[in-house]
C-alpha positions in Angstrom: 0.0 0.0 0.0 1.1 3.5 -0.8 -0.8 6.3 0.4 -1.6 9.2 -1.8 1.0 12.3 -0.3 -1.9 14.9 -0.3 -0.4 18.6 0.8 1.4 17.9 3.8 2.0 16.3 7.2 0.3 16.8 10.6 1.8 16.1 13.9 0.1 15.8 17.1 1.4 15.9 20.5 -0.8 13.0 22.4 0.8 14.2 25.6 -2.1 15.1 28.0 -4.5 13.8 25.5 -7.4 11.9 26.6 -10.1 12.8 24.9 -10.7 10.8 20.7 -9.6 13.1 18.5 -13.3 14.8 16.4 -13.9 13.9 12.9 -16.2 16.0 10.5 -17.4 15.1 6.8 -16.9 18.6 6.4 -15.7 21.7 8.1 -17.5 22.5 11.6 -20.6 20.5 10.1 -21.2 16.7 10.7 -19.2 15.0 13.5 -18.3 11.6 11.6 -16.6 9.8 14.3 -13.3 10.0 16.3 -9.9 8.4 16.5 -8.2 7.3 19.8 -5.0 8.6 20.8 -3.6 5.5 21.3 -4.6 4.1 17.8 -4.3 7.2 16.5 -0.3 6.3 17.2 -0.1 3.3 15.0 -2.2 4.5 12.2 1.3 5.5 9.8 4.2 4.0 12.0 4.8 1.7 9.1 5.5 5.1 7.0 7.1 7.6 9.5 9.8 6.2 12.5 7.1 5.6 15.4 8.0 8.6 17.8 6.1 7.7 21.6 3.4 10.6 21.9 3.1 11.9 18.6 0.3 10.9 16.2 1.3 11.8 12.1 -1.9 12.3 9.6 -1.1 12.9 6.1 -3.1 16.1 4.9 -4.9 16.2 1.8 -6.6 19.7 1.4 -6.9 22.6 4.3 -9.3 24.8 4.8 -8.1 28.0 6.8 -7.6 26.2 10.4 -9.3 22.7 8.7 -7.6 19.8 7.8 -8.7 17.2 5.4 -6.5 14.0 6.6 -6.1 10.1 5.6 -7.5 8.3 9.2 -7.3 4.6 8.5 -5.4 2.1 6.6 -7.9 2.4 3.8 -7.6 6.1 2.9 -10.6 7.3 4.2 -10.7 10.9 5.0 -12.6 13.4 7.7 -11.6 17.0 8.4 -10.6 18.1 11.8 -9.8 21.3 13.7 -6.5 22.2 14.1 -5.5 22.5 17.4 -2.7 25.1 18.7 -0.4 22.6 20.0 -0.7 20.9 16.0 2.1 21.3 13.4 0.8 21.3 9.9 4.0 21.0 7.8 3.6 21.2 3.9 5.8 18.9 2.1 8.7 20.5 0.9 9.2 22.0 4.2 9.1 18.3 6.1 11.1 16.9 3.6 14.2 18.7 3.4 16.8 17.3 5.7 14.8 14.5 6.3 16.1 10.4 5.8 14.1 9.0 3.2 14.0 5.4 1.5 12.2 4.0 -1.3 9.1 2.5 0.0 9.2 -1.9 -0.9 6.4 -1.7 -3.3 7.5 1.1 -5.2 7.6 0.7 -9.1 11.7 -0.2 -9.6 11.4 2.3 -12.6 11.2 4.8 -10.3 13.3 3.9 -8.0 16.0 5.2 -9.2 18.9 7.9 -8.4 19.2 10.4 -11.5 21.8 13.3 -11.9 18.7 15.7 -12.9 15.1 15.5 -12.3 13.0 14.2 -15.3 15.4 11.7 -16.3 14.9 8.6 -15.5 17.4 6.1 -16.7 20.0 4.7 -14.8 20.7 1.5 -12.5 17.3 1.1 -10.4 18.4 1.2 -6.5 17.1 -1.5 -4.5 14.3 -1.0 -2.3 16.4 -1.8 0.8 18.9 1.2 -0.2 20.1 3.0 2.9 18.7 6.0 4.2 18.8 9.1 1.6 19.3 12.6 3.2 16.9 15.1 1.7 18.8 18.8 0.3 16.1 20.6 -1.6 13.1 19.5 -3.1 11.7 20.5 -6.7 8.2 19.6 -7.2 8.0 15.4 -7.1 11.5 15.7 -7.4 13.8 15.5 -4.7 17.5 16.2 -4.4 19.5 13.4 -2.4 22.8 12.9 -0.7 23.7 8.9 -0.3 26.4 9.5 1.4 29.2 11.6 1.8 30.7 11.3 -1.9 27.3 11.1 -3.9 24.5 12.8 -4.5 21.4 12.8 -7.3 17.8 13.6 -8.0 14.8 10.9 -6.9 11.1 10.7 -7.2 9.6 11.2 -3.9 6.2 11.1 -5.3 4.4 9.4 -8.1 3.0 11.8 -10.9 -0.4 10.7 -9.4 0.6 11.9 -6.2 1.2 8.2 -4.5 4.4 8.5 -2.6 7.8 7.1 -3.4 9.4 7.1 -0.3 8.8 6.5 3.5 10.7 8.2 6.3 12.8 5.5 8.8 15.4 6.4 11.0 14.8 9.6 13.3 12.2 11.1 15.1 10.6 13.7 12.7 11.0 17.2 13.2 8.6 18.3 15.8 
């Protein structure tokens, strides 16, 4: 399964939490259902590094403080308020610096290290590459460093918007 990467990434703190988390079917209108914290926490561990008391959403649309998020395995989404103690991080901005790898059900024409973006040919990396350091992202593009020596372009998102890549390793930025 790859989950479609929508516009961002939400992070929330679970520390003092106790109450499910509210979902609507649309903004401040029909209360759908909720998500507990605690299962809430193991809703995307297989795609971000499991970090104890934080719950990570991926964000599909936003609505001034509204956010459209994935809330089960299946893709379903609900909008929910944002709370102040939430971090909303767009893409581009959670991405660079981060330690990606390909995802193991990635297409292996994609997953591949380029020397520019839009040019796909090359030796295919295996899915069980080491851990890629993010530098600057362009679009679905994203520009890598494998270690300290080499360096090169890689897909971090399908053209459909599926992502590429999951993110092992460290705690996320908080």
């Amino acid at each position: 399964m790859r989950p479609y990467s929508g516009i961002g990434v939400l992070s929330i703190s679970t520390v003092g939490l106790t109450a499910p988390i509210p979902f609507y079917n649309e903004p401040g209108l029909v209360r759908s259902g909720t998500l507990a914290p605690l299962a809430a926490q193991r809703l995307n561990d297989w795609l971000f590094t499991a970090v104890p008391d934080r719950v990570v959403l991926l964000v599909k649309a936003r609505k001034g403080d509204w956010l459209r998020v994935e809330r089960d395995d299946a893709g379903r989404e609900s909008w929910l308020l944002v709370q102040r103690h939430w971090r909303y991080t767009p893409w581009p901005q959670f991405l660079k610096g981060a330690q990606v790898v390909f995802l193991p059900n990635s297409p292996k024409r994609l997953m591949q290290v380029v020397p520019q973006p839009e040019a796909l040919q090359g030796t295919p990396r295996p899915a069980t590459a080491p851990p890629m350091r993010v530098v600057m992202v362009q679009g679905d593009w994203a520009y890598v460093l494998l270690d300290a020596s080499s360096a090169g372009w890689i897909r971090w998102r399908e053209a459909d918007g599926r992502l590429l890549v999951g993110f092992p390793g460290e705690p996320m930025q908080q």
